[in-house]
C-alpha positions, 0 to 999 in steps of 0.5 A: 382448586387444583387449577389454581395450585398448578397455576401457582406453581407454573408461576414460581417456576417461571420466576425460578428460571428467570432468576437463575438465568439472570446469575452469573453462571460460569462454565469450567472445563476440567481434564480427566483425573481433575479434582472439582473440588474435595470433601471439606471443602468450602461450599462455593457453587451448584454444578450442571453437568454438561458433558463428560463424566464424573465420580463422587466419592466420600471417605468415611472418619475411619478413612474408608473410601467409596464411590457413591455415584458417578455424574453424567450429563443433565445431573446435578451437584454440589448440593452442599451450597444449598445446605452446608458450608462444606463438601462432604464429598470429593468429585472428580473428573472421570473423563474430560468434563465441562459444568455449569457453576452457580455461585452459592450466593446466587442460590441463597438469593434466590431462596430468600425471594422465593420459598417454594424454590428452596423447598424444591432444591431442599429434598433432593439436597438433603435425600441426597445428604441422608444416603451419604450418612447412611453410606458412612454408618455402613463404611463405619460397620464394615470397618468395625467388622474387619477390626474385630475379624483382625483382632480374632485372627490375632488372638488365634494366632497367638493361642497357636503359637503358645500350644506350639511353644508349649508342646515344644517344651514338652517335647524337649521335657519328655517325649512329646505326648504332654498336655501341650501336644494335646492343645495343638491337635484339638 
């Protein structure tokens, strides 16, 4: 049974090369500092690394920005073409880089033919797309928590400026041992 099940597999696999061998890869070259493509982006290509080095970064709604990964040689990305209609990362080039391009309506051609082949790149895509849900929940935590640590910085400031003020004008008003001055030493 186990033989069988291995056999099958082999054979998808082997049909899975063929297709993606057929399509019409394109390899790009990019300069450090270039941009691959942007968060909210159309989806249009799967990308193979094939030299250089690559950041993937993603910026939460509040507008806080992280890097999730970096891409090396032999990694893959762009997993939005399989899934999505847009980028929910930006990529850039950290050194200079070359790709291998698959079109997206390559993939999904191929998926249609074959459904293992989609249950094969469905995991990694979307184990992918969860930890970038879980790095924005925490961008978006991290953010609130700095709000609330502003607005409590805020709200101290101005308990100290109004004992301030007030031990002044206590001060002026009689000689500066009020309740105001009090305020200010505990």
């Amino acid at each position: 049974m186990r033989e069988r099940a291995e056999a099958r597999q082999r054979s998808r696999l082997n049909r899975a090369s063929e297709m993606m061998q057929s399509a019409p890869l394109q390899q790009m070259r990019f300069r450090k500092g270039a941009t691959l493509y942007q968060q909210g982006e159309p989806a249009t290509h799967f990308y193979i690394v094939k030299s250089g080095k690559l950041s993937v970064n993603f910026t939460s709604s509040t507008g806080e920005s992280a890097e999730l990964s970096q891409l090396v040689p032999g990694d893959q990305f762009g997993y939005d073409a399989v899934l999505g209609d847009l980028h929910d990362t930006t990529v850039s080039c950290v050194t200079d880089c070359e790709v291998v391009a698959v079109p997206r309506e390559q993939l999904q051609k191929a998926f249609t033919q074959d459904s293992y082949l989609q249950s094969v790149w469905q995991a990694p895509a979307k184990r992918s797309m969860e930890l970038r849900r879980m790095r924005s929940q925490a961008l978006h935590a991290d953010w609130l928590m700095s709000q609330k640590g502003k607005a409590a910085t805020a709200a101290a400031d101005a308990a100290t400026a109004r004992a301030s003020a007030a031990a002044a004008a206590d001060a002026s008003a009689g000689g500066g041992k009020g309740e105001a001055a009090e305020l200010l030493r505990s």
